[in-house]
N, C-alpha and C positions, 0 to 999 in steps of 0.2 A: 757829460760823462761819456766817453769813448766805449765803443764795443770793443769787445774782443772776439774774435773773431779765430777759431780752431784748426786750422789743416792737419786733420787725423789720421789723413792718406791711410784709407781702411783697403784699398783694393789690395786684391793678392797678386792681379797682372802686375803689379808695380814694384816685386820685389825683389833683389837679385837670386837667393840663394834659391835653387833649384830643389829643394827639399820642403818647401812652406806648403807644398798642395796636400801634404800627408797632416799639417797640424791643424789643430782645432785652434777657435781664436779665443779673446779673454773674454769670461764672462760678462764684462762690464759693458759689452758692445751689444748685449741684448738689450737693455732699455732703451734706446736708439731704433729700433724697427729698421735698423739699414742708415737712419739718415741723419749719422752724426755730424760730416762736413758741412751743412748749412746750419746748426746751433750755433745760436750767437747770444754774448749775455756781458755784462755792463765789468768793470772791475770793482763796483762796488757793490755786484753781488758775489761776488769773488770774495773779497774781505768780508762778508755778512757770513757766509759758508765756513770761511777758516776759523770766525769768530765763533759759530756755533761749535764748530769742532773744539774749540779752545777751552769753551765753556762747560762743556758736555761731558768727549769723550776721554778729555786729556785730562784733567780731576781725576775720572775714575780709574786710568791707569796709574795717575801717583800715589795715590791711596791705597791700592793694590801691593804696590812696590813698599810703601811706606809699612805696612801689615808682611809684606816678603821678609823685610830688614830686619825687624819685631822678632818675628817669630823665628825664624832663622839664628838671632843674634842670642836669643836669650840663654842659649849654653854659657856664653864667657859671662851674665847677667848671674845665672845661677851656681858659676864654679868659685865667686867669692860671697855665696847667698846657702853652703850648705849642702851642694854638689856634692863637694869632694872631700866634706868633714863632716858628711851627717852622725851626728850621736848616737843616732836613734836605728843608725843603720849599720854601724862600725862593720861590721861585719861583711860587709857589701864595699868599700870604700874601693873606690877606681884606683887604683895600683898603677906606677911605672909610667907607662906610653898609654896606658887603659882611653887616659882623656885624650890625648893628641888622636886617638883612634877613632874617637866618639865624634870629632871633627869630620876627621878625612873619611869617615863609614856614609855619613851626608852625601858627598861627592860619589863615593861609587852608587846609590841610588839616583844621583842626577842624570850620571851618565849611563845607567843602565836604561834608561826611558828617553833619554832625547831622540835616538832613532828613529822609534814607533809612533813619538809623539809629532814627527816632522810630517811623518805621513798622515796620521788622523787628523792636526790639526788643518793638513791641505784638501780630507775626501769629510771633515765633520763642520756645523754651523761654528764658527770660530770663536762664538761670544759664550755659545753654551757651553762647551768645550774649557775654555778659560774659568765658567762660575762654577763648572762640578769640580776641578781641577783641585781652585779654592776651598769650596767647602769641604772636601777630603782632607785637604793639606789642616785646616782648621782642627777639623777631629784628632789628627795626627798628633798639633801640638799639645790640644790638654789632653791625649793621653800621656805622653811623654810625663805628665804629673804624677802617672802610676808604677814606674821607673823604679823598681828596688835594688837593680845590678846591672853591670857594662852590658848583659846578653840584652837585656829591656831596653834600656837608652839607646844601644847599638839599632835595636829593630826600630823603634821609635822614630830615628834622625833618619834613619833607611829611606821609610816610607813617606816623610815630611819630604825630604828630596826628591820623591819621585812625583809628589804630586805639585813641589814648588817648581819644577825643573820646565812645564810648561808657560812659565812668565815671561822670559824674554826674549826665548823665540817667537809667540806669539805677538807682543807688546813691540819687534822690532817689524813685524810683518804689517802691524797696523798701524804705526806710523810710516811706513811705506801706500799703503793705502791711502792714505788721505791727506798726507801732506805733500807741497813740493820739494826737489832737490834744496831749494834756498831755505827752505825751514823745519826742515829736519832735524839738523845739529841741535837749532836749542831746545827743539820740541825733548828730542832723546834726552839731553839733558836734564829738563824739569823731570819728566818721568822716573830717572834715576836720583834726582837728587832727593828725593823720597827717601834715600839710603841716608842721608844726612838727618833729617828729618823725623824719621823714624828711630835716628840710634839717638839724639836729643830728647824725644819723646818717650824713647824707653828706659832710658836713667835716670829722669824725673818720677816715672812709674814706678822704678824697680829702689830707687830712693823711699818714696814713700812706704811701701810694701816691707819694704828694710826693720821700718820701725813697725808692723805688724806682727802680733806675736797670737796665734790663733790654734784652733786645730792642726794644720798643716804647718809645715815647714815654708819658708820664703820662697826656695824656688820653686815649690809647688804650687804658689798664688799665680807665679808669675805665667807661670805655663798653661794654668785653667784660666785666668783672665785673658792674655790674650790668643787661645786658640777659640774660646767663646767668640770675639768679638770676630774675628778670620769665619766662622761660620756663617754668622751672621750675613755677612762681606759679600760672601759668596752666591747666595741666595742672592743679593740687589745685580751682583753681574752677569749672574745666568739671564736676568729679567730685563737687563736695558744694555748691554753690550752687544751690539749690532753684528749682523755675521760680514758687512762690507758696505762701504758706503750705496750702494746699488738696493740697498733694504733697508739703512739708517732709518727708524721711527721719528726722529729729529729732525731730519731733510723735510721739505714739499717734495712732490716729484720731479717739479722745474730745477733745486736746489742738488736732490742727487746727480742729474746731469750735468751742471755746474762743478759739483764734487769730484766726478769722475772726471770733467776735462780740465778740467785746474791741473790735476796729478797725472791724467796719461801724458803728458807730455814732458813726464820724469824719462819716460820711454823702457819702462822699467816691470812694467806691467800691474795691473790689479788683483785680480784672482780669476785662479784658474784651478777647476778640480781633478784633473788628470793628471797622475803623474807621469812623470816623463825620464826615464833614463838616460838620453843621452844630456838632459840638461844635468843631471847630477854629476857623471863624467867627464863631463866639460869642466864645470868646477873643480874638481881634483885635480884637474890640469892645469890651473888658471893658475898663477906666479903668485898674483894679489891675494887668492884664499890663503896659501901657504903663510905668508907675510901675516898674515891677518890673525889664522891659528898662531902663530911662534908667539906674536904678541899678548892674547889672550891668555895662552900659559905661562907667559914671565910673569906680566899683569899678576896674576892673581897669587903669588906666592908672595910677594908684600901683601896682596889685599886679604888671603886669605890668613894668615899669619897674624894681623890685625885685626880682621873680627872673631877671631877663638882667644888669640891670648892678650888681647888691649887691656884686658881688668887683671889680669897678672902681673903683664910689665909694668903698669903704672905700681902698681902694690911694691913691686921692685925697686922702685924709686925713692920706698921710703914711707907712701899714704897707707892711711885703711882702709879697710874692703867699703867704706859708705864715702870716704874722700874720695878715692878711688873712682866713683860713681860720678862725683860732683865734678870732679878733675876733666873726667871724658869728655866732658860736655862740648866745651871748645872745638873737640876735633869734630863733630860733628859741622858745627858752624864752618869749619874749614872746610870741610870735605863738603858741603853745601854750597858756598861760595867758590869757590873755585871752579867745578862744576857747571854754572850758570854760567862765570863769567867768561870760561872755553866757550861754552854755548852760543853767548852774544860773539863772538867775536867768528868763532869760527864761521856764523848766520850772514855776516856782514862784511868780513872779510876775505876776499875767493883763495880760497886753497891754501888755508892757515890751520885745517885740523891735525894734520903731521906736525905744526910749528910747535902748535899745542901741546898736543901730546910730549913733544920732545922735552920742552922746558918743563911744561908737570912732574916727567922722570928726575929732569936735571935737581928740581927742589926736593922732591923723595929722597933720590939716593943720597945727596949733602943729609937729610935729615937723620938716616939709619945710619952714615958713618960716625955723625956725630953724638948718637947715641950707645956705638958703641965703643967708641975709643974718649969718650969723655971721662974724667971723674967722677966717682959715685959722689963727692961731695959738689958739684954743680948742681945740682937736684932741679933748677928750675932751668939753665940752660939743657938740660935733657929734655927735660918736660916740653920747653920748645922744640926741638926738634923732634919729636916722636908727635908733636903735633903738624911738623912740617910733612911729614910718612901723609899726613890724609890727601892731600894734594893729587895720590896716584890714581886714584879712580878715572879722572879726566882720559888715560889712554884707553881702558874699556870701551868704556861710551861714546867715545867719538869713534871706534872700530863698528861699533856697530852703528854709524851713522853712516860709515861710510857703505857697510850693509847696504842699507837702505840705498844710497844712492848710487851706487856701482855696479850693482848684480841685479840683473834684467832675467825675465822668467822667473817663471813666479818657483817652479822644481828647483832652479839653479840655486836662486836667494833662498829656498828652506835650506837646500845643502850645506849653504857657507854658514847658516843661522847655526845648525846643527854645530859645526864644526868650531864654530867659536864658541857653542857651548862646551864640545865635548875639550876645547882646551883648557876654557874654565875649569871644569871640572877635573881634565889631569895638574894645573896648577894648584889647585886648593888638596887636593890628593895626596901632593908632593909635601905639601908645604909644613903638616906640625910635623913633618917627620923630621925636619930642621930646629925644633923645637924640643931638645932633649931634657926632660926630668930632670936627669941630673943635671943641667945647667939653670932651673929653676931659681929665682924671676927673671935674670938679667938676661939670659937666652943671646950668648956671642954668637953663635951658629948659625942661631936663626937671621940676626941682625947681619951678618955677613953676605947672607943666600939674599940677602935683600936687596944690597948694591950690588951683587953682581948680575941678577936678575932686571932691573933697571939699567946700567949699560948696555946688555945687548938687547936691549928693548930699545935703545936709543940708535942703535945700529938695523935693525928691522924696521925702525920708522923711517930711516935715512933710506932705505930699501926699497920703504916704499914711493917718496917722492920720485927717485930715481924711475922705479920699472913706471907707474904712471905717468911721468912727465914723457919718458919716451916713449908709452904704447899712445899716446897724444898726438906726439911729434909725429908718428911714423903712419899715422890716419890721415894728421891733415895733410901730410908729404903725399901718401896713397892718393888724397882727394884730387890735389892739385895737378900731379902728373898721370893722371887718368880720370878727369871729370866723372865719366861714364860708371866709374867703378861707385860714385857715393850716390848709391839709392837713394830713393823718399825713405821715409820711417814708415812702419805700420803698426802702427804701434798699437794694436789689437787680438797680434795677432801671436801675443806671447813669444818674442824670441827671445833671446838673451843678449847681452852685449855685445858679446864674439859674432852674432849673427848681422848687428847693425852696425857697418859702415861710418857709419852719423856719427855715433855715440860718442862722448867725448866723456873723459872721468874726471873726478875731483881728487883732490887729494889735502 
């Protein structure tokens, strides 16, 4: 078995930019005493470490996500469960745009806290951080059971957003941490497809609960079942979610130093608890963030479109509120496969997650146009193509994979984290407000905002090959006619992209 053998190049003599003697370096270079360049360690402790990861920590961010999707999803669960025809409430009944609001009120809680949350989650323990997060979010949803008018549910989704809104900025932060550029993609991937996973799991649930006739009304089971279990959840990740691999419980202490050099040499950095300004600045300026937000907000007005009103438009098709249920199922498995098999491909294939993404759109938008220009009497050729809609998620996830592996500094990478939340969240925002009442189930408007949002998301991808393949082109052009200009890396010392020479991007 071959060592592997690290060149960390930690000195600061060695590096060009005349501005490095003011920064502090990354944490991770403390458990090293100084003397990270002579560790050496086999590559089949290399794979024993990824494996632990695999085993450990990557479960418990899909199970997270899978309880995100859950609890997150159960409004369009509960608007054919009693929602929006309570008997018992008439009086109360969500009126107009009342529900399309009950949606997008979500989203301004998201984005009301991704800021604050960018900074605590970089000066707080990351693991604890993420378990309080949860079990507030938990409380959140079975109160949402106590919901008698649009001002309740409004507060309700408010505060489940602000406390779900720390999930995948953290989750894209930590697979940054501890996995490599080469296995990120399908790592992000499993993690998300939790979202598949969890809408499968939760119309089996919300199925059975269907024929429950009790005290409460149906969507009030669904809401105290699983914000119970989301509590639960939350408790097990405050107690074994690691603040970085540097403290992993899971690791030996030979194993975190292995941890830690498998991944610095993402060159991307580990953690770092100082913020830093001019790395956030930097990012504002950076071409690739922009590209990156535009996508996130097309992105999410199919996706978000799709988890408020999926148990409508199928009912529009012609099913009942319980076929309805049984109907979805599919697109879950879709939107689950597809997902993965971006993942593998993008893992193993160099610089195919814009390919990816691209042909994901291309099956989406074919799917929305087909649903809306089809005959209402084709009832299953619809059904297929509003199953072809789940396919879009793949452009999200692979955005934030390229997160991970793009954005160096650890300040820089929260900023773009932030910002493709805060697109998420103007996309889903935007999105029931394409969703008009009076066009109630078949939604032309909505299905139209859907292919035009996907073309120029296919146009922003094309964007992005472009500006990376040239900011490539023009490093290794730099390298070659001026040797002297491509530095060592020091990759310790927390810079960002724009600072290393070296760096080369993916796309």
């Amino acid at each position: 078995m071959g060592i592997v053998h690290v060149e960390t190049n930690i000195g600061i003599d060695e590096i060009a930019p005349e501005k490095v003697a003011t920064r502090n370096h990354d944490d991770a270079l403390d458990i090293f005493d100084g003397d990270a360049e002579s560790f050496e360690y086999t590559q089949k402790e290399a794979n024993w470490v990824c494996w632990k990861i695999d085993l450990i920590l990557l479960p418990m961010l899909t199970i997270t996500y899978i309880l995100n999707f859950l609890d997150k999803g159960q409004l369009s669960n509960a608007s054919v469960f009693g929602l929006l025809q309570d008997t018992v409430r008439s009086e109360n009944h969500l009126q107009g745009q009342q529900y399309s609001w009950t949606s997008s009120i979500f989203y301004f809680g998201f984005l009301v806290w991704e800021y604050p949350n960018s900074i605590l989650m970089q000066k707080l323990p990351i693991g604890k951080w993420l378990g309080g997060m949860v079990f507030l979010w938990g409380i959140s949803v079975a109160a949402t059971a106590g919901a008698k008018n649009f001002a309740g549910l409004a507060t309700a989704r408010f505060f489940l957003a602000v406390f779900e809104s720390t999930n995948g900025p953290i989750f894209t932060i930590l697979i940054g941490q501890y996995y490599t550029r080469k296995e990120q993609p399908l790592r992000q991937c499993i993690w998300w497809a939790g979202a598949g996973v969890g809408g499968f799991i939760g119309d089996i649930i919300a199925y059975g609960l269907g024929h429950v006739h009790g005290a409460l009304e149906t969507w009030q089971y669904l809401f105290i079942v699983w914000g119970s279990i989301t509590v639960l959840w939350g408790i097990v990740l405050f107690l074994f979610v690691p603040t970085s691999p540097m403290t992993a419980w899971f690791f030996t202490e030979r194993e975190r130093k292995i941890a830690v050099l498998r991944v610095i040499q993402n060159h991307t950095g580990i953690e770092n608890r100082k913020y830093k300004l001019y790395q956030a600045l930097e990012c504002l300026r950076d071409p690739q963030a922009w590209l990156i937000f535009a996508i996130s907000v097309l992105q999410c007005i199919p996706g978000g479109g799709l988890s408020a009103f999926n148990k409508i438009i199928l009912t529009g098709l012609g099913y009942t509120n319980l076929e309805a249920t049984i109907w979805s199922m599919p697109e879950h498995a879709i939107q689950l496969m597809s997902i993965l098999i971006a993942g593998v491909i993008s893992s193993y294939v160099p610089n195919s997650r814009c390919i990816c993404m691209i042909l994901s759109n291309i099956c989406s938008m074919i799917g929305a146009i087909l649903v809306n220009t089809l005959p209402k009497s084709h009832k299953l050729s619809r059904l297929g193509a509003v199953y072809a809609l789940f396919t879009n998620t793949v452009s999200f996830i692979l955005c934030l994979s390229l997160v991970s592996s793009n954005f160096a500094g650890f300040t820089k990478k929260s900023t773009i984290t932030v910002m493709i939340f805060i697109g998420y969240c103007v996309g889903q925002i935007i999105t029931p407000q394409f969703f008009l009442s009076s066009e109630s189930p078949n939604y032309p408007t909505g299905f139209r905002s859907f292919y035009v949002s996907m073309a120029l998301m296919i146009v922003c991808e094309f964007g992005l090959i472009i500006y990376l393949s040239w900011e490539n082109h023009r490093r290794d052009k730099k390298a070659v006619a001026n040797p002297d200009h491509r530095v060592r890396q020091s990759d310790f010392l927390d810079l960002t992209d724009w600072e290393q020479p070296g760096f080369r991007y993916l796309w």
